[in-house]
C-alpha positions in Angstrom: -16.0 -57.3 145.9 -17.6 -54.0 145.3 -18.2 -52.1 148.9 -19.8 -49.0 149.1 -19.7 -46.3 151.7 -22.6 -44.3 153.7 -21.2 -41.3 155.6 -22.2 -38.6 157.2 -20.0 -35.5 155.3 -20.0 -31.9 154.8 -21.0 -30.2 151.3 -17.4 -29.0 151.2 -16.1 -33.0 151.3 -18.7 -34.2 149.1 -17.1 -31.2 146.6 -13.2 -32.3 147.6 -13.9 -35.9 146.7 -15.8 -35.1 143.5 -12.6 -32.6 142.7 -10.2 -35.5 143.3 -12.2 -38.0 141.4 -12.3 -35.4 137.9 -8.5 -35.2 138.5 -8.3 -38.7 138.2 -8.3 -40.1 141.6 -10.0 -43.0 142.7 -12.7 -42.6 145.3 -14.4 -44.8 145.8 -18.3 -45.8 146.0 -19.9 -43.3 148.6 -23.0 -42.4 149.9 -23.3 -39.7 151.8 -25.8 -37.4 153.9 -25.8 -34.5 155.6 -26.3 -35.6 159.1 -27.0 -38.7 161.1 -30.6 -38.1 161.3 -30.8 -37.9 157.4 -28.9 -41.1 157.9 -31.1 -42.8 159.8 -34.5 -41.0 158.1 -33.7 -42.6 155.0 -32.6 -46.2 156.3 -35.4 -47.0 158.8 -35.1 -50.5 160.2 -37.4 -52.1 157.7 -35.5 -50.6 154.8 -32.1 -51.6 155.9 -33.5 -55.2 156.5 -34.1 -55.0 152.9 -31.1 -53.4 151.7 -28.9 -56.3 153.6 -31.3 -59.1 151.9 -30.5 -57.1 148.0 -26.5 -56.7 148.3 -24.8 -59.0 146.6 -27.9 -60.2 145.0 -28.1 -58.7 141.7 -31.3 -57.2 140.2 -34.7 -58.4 141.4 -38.3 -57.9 141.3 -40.3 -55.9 143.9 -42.2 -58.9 144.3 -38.9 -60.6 145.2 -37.6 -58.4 147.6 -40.7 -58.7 149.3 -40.4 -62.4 149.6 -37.1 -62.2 150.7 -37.9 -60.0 153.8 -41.4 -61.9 154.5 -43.2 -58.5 153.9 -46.4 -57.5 152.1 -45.2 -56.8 148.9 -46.9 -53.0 148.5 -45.5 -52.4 152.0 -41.5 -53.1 150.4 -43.0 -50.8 147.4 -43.2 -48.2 149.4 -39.7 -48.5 151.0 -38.1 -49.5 147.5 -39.0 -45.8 146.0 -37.7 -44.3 149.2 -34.8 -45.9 148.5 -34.5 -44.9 144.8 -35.7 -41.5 145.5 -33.0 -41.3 147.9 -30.5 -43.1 145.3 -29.7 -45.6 147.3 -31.4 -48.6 144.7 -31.0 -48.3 141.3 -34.1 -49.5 138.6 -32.6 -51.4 135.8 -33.9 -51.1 131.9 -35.9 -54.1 132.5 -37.6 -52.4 135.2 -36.2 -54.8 138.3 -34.3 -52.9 141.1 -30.8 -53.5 142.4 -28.2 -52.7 145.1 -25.3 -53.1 143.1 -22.6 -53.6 145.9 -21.8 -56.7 147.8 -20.9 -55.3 151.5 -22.0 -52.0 153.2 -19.4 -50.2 155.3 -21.3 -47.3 157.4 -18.9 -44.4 158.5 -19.9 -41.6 161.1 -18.3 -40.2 164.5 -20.7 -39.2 166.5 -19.2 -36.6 169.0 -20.8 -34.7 172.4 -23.4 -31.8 172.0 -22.1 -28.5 172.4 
C-alpha cells in the first residue's frame, strides 16, 4: 500500500528531507504546505470528498470522478485542476487523472496563538 503524507512544514524541512532523499534516504511520499490554512485552501470539503472517492482507484475520467461524488461534472472540473494545479492529482498520457496512493495520512500540530 502506497500512503502518502499532507503536512504542514517549514521551507527549511521541505529542503532537509529533499537533502536526505539525494543522499539516498528514503522519505517517503509527502505533501506538504506552508500552513494550515494553505492546507485547508486547497482541500475544501468538496475536493477532499473527491480525493477519498480517487485513492486507491487508479486513473479515471473527469466524467467519472464526477459520478463517483454525485456532482455536476464541470463543477468536479473545476476542483480537479485545483487539485493538479496544486499537485495533488496527477494527468496521465492518456489524459485521465489519478491519485496515485491508496490511504492519506494528514500530519499537523496545531499549537495556541501567541
Amino acid at each position: 500500500m502506497t500512503t502518502v503524507t499532507l503536512c504542514v512544514t517549514s521551507r527549511e524541512e521541505v529542503t532537509r528531507r529533499a537533502l536526505k532523499a539525494f543522499e539516498g534516504e528514503p522519505q517517503g511520499a509527502r505533501i506538504s504546505f506552508s500552513s494550515p490554512e494553505l492546507l485547508w485552501q486547497i482541500f475544501t470539503k468538496k475536493r477532499w470528498e473527491l480525493l477519498k472517492a480517487m485513492t486507491g482507484q487508479g486513473a479515471m475520467s473527469i466524467r467519472e470522478a464526477a459520478r463517483r461524488v454525485g456532482r455536476d461534472v464541470k463543477a468536479v472540473h473545476s476542483d480537479v485542476c485545483a487539485l493538479l494545479d496544486a499537485g495533488i492529482l496527477e494527468r496521465t498520457e492518456d489524459g485521465r487523472i489519478q491519485f496515485p496512493y491508496d490511504a492519506v495520512h494528514v500530519d499537523f500540530t496545531l499549537t495556541a496563538a501567541a
